[in-house]
C-alpha positions in Angstrom: -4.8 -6.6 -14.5 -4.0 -4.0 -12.2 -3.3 -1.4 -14.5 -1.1 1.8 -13.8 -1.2 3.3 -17.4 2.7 3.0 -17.3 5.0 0.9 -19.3 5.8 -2.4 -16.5 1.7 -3.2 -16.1 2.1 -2.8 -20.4 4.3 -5.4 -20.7 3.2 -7.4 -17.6 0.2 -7.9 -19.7 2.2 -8.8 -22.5 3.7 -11.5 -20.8 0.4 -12.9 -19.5 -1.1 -13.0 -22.7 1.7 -14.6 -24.4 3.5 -16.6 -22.6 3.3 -20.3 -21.5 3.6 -20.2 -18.5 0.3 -18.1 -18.5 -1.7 -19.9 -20.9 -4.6 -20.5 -18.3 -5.5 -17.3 -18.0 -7.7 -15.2 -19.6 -7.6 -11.2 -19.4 -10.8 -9.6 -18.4 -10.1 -6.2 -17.7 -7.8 -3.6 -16.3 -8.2 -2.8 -12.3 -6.9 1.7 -12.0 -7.0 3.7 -9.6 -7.8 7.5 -10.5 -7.7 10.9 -8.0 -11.3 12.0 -8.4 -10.6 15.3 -8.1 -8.2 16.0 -10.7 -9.5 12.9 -12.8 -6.4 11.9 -13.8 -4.9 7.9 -12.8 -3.0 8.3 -9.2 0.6 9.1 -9.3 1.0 8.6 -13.1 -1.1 11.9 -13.6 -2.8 10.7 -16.8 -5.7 12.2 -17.8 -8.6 9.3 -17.8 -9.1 10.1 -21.6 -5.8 8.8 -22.1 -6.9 5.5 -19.7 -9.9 4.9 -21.6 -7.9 5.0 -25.5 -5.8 2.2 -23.5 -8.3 0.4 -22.5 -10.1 0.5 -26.3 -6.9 -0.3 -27.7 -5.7 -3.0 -26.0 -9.3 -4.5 -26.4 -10.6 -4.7 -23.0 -12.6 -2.8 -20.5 -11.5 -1.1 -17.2 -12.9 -0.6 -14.1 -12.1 2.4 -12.4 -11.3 3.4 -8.4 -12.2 6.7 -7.7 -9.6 7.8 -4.9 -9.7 11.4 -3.1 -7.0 13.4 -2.6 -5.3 13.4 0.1 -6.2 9.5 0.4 -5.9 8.0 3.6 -4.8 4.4 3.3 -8.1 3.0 5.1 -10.0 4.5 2.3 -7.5 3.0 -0.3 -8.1 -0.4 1.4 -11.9 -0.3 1.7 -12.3 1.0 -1.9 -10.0 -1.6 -3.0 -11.3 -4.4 -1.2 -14.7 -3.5 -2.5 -13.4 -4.0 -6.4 -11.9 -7.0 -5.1 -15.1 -8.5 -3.4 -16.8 -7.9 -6.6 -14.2 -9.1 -8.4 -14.4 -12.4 -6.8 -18.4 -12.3 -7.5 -17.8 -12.4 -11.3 -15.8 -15.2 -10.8 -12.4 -13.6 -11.1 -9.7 -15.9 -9.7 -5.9 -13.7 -10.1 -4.7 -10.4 -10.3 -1.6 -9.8 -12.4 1.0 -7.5 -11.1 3.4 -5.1 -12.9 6.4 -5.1 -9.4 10.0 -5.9 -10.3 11.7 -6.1 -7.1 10.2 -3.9 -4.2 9.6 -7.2 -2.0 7.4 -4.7 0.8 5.5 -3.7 -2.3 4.7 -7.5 -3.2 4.6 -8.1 0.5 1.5 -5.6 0.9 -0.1 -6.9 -2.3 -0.3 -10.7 -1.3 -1.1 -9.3 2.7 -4.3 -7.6 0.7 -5.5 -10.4 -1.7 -5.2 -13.1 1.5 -8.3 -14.6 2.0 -9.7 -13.1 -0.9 -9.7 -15.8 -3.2 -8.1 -14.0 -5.5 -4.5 -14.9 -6.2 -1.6 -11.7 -7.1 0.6 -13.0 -10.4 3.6 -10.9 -10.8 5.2 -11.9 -14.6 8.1 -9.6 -14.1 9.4 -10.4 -10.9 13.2 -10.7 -10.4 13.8 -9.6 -13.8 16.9 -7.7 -14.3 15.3 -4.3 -14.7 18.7 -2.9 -17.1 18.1 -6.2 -19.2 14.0 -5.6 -18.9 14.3 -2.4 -20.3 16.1 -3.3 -23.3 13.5 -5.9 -23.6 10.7 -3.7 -23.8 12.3 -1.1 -25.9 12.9 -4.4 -28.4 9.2 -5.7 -27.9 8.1 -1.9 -28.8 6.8 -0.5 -26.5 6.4 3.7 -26.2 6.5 5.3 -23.2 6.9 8.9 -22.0 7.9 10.2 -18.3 4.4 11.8 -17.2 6.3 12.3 -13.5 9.7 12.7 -11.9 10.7 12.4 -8.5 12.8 16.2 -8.3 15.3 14.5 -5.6 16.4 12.0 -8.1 16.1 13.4 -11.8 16.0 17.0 -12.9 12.3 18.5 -14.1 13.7 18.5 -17.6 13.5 14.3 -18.2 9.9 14.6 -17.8 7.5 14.4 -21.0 10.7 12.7 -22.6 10.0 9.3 -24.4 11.6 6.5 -22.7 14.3 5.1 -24.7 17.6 4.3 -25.3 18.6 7.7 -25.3 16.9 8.9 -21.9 18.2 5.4 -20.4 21.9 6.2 -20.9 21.2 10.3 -19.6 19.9 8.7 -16.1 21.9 9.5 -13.0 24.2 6.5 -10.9 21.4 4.8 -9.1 18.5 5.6 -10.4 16.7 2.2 -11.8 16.5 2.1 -15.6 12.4 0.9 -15.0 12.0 4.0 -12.2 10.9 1.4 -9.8 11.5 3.2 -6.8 9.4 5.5 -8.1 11.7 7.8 -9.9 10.0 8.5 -12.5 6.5 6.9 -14.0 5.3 7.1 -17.5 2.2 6.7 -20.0 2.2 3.8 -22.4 1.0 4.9 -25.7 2.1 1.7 -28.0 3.4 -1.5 -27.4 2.5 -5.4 -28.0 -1.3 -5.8 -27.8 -1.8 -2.4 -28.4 -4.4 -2.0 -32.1 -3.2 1.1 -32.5 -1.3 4.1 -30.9 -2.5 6.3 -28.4 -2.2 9.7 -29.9 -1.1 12.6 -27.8 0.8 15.8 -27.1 3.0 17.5 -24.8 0.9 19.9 -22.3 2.1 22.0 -19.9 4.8 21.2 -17.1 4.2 21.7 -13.7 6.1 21.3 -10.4 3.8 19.9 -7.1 5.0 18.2 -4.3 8.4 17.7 -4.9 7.5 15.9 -8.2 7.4 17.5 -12.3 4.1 16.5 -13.9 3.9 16.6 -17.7 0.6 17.1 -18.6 -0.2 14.9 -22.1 -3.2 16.1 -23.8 -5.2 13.7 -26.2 -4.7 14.1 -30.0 
């Protein structure tokens, strides 16, 4: 499973584990990629603390991809293809997916894994992301905004919990799952999960053009 930490690999999971259409396959692990230098998972700014409660709760190991930072995209592809080479020597045979719609994003997924033996599964793909939403909010999952893209949504939305409340507060044209990257979030309960992943709000920070809530393990 290529895991992000957020709420759409959460449920992506979900779906693979549970539903028929599925029912060959059988989870191994979770695939993340992680900035080395601040030790937190890429883009989602999670500290790998928080990675590694996700990984115990939901029962199954992961394997992590140190990236540097800046990362040049020929180091993103030979570190990548490296998991994926030994990925196919353990006799993996799929890698599941969290896209919804971003057909580039898929486009650049399936270019990667050609050849590879290894074929990309994307459960929520063409899924209405309003109706998704409500779907995951109904299946329980918890999520909270760890990062928000400044040009689309104010500083203050991030470190909010993703819900019904925040969904309704979001701006004409921004997507309700943040899948052009508006906004990404931590997962810290949800179907499959033992038990929650405890935490608290850090400190706020503005880098980049993006806010970063910093949650701290608790």
């Amino acid at each position: 499973m290529s895991w992000s930490s957020g709420k759409d690999s959460a449920y992506a999971l979900h779906l693979a584990r549970s539903q028929l259409d599925f029912q060959d396959l059988e989870i191994i692990g979770l695939l993340t990629t992680v900035n080395a230098s601040a030790d937190r998972v890429a883009m989602h700014g999670v500290r790998r603390e928080l990675l590694q409660r996700q990984a115990a709760s939901l029962g199954l190991p992961v394997q992590v991809i140190e990236l540097p930072h800046p990362c040049p995209n020929g180091v993103y592809e030979q570190r990548m293809g490296a998991a994926v080479e030994q990925a196919r020597e353990r006799g993996v045979e799929v890698m599941i997916f969290g896209d919804l719609f971003l057909e580039d994003i898929r486009a650049y997924r399936e270019q990667q894994l050609a050849g590879t033996g290894l074929e990309p599964v994307f459960p929520l793909w063409g899924a209405d992301t309003r109706a998704l939403a409500r779907q995951m909010l109904s299946a329980g999952v918890v999520a909270t905004l760890t990062c928000v893209d400044l040009a689309k949504l104010p500083i203050e939305l991030v470190g909010r919990r993703w819900d019904a409340s925040l969904l309704a507060e979001l701006p004409e044209g921004v997507d309700p799952c943040g899948e052009r990257g508006e906004f990404h979030t931590f997962v810290s309960d949800g179907p499959g999960f033992t038990a929650p992943i405890q935490h608290r709000a850090g400190e706020v920070v503005e880098r980049d053009g993006f806010g970063f809530a910093d949650l701290l393990p608790s």
